[in-house]
Gaussian input, Z-matrix of N, CA and C with variables (Angstrom, degrees):
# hf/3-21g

backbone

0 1
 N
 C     1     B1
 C     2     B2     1     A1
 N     3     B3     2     A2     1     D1
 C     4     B4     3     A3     2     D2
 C     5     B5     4     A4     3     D3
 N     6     B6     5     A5     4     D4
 C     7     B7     6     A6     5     D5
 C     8     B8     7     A7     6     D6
 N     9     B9     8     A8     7     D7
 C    10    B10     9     A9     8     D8
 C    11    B11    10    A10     9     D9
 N    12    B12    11    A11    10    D10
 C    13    B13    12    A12    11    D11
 C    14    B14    13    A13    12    D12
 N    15    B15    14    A14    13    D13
 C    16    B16    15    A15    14    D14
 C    17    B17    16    A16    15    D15
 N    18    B18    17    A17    16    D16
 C    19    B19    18    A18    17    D17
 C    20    B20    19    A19    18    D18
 N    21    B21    20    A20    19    D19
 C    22    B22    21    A21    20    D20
 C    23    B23    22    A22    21    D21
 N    24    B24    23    A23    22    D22
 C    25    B25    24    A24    23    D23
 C    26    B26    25    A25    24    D24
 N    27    B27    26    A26    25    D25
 C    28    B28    27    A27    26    D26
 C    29    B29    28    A28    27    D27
 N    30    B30    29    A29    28    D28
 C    31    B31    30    A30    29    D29
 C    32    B32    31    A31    30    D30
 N    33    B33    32    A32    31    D31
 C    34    B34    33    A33    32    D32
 C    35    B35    34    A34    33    D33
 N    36    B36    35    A35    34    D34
 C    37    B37    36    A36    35    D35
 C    38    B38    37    A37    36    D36
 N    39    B39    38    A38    37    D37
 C    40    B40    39    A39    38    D38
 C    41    B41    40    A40    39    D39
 N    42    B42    41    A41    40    D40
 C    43    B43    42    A42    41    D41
 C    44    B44    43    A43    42    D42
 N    45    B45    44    A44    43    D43
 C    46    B46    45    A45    44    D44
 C    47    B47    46    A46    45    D45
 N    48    B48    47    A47    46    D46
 C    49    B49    48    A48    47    D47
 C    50    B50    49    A49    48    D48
 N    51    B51    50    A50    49    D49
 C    52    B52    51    A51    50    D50
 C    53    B53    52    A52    51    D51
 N    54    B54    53    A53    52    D52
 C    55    B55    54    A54    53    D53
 C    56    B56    55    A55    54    D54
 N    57    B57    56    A56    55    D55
 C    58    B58    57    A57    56    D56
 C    59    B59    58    A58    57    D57
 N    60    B60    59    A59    58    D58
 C    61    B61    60    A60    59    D59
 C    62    B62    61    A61    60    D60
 N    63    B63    62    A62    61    D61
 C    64    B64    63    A63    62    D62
 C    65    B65    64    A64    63    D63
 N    66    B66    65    A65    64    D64
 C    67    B67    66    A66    65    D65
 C    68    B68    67    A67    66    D66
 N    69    B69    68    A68    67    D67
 C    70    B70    69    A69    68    D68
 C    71    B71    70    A70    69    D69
 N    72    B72    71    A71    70    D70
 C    73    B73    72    A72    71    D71
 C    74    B74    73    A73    72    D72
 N    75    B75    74    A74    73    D73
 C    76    B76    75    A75    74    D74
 C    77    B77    76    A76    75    D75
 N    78    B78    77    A77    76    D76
 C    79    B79    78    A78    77    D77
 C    80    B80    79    A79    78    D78
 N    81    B81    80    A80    79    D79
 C    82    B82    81    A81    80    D80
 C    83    B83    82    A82    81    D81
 N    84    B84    83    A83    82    D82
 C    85    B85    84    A84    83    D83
 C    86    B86    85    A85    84    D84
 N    87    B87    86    A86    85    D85
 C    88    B88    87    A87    86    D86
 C    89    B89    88    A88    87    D87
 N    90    B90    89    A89    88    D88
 C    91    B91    90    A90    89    D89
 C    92    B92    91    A91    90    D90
 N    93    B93    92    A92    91    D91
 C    94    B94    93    A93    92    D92
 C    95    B95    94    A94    93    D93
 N    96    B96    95    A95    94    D94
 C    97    B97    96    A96    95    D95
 C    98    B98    97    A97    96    D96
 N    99    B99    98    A98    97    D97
 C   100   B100    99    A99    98    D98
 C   101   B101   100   A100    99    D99
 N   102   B102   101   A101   100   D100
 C   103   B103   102   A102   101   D101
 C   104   B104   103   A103   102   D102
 N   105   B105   104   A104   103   D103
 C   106   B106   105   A105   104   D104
 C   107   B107   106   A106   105   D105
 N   108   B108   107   A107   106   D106
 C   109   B109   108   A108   107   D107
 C   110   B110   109   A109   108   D108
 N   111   B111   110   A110   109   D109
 C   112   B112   111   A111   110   D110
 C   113   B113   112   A112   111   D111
 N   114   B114   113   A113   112   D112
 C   115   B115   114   A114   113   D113
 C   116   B116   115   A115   114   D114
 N   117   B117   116   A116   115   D115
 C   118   B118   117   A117   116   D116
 C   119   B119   118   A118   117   D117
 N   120   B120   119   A119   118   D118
 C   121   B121   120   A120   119   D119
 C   122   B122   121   A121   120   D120
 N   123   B123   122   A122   121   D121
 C   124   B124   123   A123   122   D122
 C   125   B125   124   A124   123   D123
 N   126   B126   125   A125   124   D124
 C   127   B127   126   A126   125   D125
 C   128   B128   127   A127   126   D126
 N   129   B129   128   A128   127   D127
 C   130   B130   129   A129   128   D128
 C   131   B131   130   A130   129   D129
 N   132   B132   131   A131   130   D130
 C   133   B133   132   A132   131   D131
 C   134   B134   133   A133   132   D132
 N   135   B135   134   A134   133   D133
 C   136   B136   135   A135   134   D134
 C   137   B137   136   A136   135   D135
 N   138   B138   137   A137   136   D136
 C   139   B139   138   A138   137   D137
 C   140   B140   139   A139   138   D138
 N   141   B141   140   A140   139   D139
 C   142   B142   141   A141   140   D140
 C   143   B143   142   A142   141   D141
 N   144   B144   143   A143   142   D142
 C   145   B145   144   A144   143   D143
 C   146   B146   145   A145   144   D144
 N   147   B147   146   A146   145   D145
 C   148   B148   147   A147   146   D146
 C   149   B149   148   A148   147   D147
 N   150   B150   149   A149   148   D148
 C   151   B151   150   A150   149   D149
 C   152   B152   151   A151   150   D150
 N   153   B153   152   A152   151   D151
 C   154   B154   153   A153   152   D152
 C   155   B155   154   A154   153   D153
 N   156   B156   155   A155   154   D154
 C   157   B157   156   A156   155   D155
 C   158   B158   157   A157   156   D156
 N   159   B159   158   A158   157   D157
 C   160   B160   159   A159   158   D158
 C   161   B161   160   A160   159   D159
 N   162   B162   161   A161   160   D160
 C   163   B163   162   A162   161   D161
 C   164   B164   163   A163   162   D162
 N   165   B165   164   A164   163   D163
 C   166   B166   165   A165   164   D164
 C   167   B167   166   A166   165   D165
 N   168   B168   167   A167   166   D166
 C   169   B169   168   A168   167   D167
 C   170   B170   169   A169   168   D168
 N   171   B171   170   A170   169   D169
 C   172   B172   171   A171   170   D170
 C   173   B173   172   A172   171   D171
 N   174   B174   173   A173   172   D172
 C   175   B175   174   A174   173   D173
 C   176   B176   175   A175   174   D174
 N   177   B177   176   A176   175   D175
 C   178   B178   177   A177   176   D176
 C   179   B179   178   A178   177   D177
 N   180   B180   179   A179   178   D178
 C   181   B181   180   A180   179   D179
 C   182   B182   181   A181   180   D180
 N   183   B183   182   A182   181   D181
 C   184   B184   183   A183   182   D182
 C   185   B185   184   A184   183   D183
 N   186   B186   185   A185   184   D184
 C   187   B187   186   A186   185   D185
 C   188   B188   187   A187   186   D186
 N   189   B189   188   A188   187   D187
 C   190   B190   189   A189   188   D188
 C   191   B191   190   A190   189   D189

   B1=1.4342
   B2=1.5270
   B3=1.3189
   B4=1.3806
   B5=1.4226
   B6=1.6470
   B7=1.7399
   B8=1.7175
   B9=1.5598
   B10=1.7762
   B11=1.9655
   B12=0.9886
   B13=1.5611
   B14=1.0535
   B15=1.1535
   B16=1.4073
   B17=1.3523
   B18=1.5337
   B19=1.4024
   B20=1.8279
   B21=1.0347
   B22=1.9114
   B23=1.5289
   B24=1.6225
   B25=1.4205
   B26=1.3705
   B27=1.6083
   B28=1.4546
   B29=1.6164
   B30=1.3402
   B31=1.3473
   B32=1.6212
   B33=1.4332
   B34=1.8457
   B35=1.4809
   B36=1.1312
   B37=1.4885
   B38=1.0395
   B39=1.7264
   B40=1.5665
   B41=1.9096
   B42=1.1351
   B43=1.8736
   B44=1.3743
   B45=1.3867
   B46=1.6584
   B47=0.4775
   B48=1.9104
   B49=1.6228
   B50=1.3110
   B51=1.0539
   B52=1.8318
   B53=0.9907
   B54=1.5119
   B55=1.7758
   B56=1.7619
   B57=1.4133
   B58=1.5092
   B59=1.0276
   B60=1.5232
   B61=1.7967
   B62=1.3585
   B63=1.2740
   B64=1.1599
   B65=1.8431
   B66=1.4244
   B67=1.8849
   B68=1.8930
   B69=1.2172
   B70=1.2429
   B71=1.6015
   B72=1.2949
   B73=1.7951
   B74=1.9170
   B75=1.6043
   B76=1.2888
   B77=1.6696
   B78=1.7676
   B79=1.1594
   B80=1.4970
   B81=1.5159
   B82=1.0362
   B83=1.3703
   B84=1.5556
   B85=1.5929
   B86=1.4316
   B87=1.3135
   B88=1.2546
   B89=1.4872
   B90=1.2035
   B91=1.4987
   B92=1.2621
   B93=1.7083
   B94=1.1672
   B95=1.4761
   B96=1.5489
   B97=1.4361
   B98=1.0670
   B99=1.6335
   B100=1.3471
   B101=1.5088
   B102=1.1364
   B103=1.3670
   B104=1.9135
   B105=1.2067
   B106=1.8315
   B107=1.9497
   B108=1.5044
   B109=1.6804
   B110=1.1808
   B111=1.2370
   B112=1.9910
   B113=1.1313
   B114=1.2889
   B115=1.4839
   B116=2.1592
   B117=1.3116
   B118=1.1312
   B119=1.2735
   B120=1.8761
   B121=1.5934
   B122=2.0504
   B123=1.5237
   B124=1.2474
   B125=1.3807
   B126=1.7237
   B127=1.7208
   B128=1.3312
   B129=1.3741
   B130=1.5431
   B131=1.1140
   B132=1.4028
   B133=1.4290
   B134=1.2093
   B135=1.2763
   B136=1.4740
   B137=2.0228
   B138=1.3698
   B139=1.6020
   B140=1.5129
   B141=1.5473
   B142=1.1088
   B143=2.0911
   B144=1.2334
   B145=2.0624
   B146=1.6579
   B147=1.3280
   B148=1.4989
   B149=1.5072
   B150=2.1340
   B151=1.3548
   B152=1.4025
   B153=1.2971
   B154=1.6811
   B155=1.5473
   B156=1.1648
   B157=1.5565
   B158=1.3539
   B159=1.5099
   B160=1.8528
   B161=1.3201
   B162=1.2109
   B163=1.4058
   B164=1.9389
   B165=1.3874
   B166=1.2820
   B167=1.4491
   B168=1.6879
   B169=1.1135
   B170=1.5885
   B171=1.2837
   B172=1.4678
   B173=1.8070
   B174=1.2015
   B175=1.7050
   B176=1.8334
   B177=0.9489
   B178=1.5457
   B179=1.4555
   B180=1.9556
   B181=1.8621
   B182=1.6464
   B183=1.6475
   B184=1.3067
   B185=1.4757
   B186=1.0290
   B187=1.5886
   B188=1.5211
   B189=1.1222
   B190=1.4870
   B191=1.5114
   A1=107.57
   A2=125.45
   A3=138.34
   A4=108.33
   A5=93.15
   A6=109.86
   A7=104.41
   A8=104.03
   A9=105.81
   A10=98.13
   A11=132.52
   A12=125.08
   A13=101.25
   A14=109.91
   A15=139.59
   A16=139.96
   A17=129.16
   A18=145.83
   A19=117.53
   A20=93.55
   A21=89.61
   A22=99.17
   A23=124.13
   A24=114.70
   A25=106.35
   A26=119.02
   A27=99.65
   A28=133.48
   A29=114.80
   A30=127.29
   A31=105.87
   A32=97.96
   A33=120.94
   A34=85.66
   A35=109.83
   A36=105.43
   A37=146.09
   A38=100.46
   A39=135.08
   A40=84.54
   A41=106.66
   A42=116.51
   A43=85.40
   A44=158.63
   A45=142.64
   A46=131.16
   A47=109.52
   A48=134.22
   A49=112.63
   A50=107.36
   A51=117.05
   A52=94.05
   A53=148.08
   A54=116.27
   A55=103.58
   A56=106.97
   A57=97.97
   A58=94.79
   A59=128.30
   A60=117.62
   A61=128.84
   A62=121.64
   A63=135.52
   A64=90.18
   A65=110.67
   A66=84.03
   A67=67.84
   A68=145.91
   A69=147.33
   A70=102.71
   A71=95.86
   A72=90.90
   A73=95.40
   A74=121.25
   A75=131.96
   A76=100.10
   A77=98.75
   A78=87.03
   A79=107.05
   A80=137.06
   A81=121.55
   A82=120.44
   A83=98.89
   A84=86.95
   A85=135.64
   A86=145.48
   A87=153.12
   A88=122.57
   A89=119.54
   A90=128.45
   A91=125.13
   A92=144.88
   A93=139.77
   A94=130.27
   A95=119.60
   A96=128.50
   A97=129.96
   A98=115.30
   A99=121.93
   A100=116.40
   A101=119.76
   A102=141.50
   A103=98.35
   A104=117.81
   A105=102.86
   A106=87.48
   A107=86.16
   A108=122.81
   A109=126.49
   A110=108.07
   A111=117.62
   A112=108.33
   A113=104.80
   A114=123.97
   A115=89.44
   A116=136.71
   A117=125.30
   A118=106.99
   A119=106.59
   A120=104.35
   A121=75.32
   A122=111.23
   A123=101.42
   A124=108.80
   A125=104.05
   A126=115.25
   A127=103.88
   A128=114.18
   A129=95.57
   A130=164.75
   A131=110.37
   A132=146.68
   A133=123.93
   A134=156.99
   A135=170.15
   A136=100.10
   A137=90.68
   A138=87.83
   A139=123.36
   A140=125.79
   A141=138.26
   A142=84.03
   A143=99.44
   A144=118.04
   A145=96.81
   A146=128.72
   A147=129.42
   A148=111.79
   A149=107.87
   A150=107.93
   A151=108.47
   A152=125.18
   A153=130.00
   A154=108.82
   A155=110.13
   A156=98.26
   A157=116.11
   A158=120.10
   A159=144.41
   A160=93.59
   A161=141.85
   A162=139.46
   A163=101.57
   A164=96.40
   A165=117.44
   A166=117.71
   A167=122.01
   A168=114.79
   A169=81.90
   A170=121.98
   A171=128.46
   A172=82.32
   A173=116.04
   A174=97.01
   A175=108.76
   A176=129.36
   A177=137.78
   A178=86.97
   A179=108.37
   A180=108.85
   A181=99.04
   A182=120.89
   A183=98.02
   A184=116.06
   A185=103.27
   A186=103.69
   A187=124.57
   A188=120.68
   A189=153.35
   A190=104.50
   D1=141.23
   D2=164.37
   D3=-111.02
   D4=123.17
   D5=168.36
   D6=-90.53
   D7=119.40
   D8=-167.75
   D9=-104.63
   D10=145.74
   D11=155.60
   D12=-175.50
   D13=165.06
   D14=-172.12
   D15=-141.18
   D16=99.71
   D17=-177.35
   D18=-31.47
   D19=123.56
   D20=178.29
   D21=-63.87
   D22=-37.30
   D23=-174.80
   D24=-97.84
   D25=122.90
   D26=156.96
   D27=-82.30
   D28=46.99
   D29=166.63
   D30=-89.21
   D31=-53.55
   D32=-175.98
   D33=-54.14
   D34=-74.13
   D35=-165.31
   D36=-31.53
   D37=-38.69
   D38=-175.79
   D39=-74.84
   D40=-57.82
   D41=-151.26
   D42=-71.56
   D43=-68.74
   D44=153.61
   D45=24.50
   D46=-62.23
   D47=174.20
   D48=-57.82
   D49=-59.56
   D50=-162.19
   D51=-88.11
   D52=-27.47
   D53=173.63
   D54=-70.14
   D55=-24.87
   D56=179.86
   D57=-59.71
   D58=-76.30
   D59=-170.61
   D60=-24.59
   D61=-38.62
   D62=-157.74
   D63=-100.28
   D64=22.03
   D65=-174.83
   D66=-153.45
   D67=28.53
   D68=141.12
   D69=91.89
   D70=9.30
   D71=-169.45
   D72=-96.06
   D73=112.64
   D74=-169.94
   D75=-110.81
   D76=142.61
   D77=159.09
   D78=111.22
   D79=6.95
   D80=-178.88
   D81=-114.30
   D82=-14.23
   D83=167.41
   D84=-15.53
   D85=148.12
   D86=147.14
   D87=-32.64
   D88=174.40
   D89=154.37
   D90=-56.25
   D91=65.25
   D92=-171.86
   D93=-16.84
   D94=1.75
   D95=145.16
   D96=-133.38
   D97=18.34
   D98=159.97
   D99=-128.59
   D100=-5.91
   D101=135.50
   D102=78.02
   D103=-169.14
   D104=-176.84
   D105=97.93
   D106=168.32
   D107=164.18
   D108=-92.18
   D109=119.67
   D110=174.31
   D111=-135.11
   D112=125.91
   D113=-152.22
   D114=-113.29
   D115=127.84
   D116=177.19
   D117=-121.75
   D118=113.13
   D119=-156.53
   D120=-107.70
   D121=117.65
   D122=162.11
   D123=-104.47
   D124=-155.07
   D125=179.02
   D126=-68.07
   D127=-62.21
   D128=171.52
   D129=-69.65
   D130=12.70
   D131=134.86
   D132=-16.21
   D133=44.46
   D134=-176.90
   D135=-28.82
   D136=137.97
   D137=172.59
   D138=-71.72
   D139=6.25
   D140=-159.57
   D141=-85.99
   D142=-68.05
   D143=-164.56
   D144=-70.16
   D145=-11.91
   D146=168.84
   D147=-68.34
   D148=-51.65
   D149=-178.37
   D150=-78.22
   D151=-13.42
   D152=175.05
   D153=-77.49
   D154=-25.82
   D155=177.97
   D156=-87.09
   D157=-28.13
   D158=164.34
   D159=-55.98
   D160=-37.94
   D161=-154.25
   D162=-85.22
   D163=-40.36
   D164=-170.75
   D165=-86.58
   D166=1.23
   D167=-166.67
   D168=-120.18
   D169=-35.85
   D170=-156.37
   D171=-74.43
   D172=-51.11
   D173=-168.71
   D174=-76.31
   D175=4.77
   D176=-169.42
   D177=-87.65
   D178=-70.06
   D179=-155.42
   D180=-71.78
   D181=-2.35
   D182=175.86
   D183=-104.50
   D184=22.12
   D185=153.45
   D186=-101.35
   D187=-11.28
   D188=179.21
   D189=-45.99

């Protein structure tokens, strides 16, 4: 499954990116011409990097 969305600001959007980088989570960029977040939660995806990425989004939008 892919989680797709997209920021009304592309500042947030941009800054999303790079705190993900900076917290090891690669890879979510958008479609390079439709641009946004896609998150690709597959099977092998462990519930450990699911609650690490929840952990990581919940402290991102609450600085927002």
């Amino acid at each position: 499954m892919n989680v797709v969305f997209n920021f009304k600001n592309d500042k947030n959007e941009q800054a999303f990116i790079d705190e993900s980088l900076d917290q090891n989570i690669i890879g979510i960029k958008g479609h390079r011409s439709v641009g946004g977040i896609r998150i690709s939660l597959y099977n092998s995806i462990d519930r450990s990097s699911v609650d690490y990425l929840l952990k990581f989004m919940d402290s991102f939008f609450e600085k927002l």
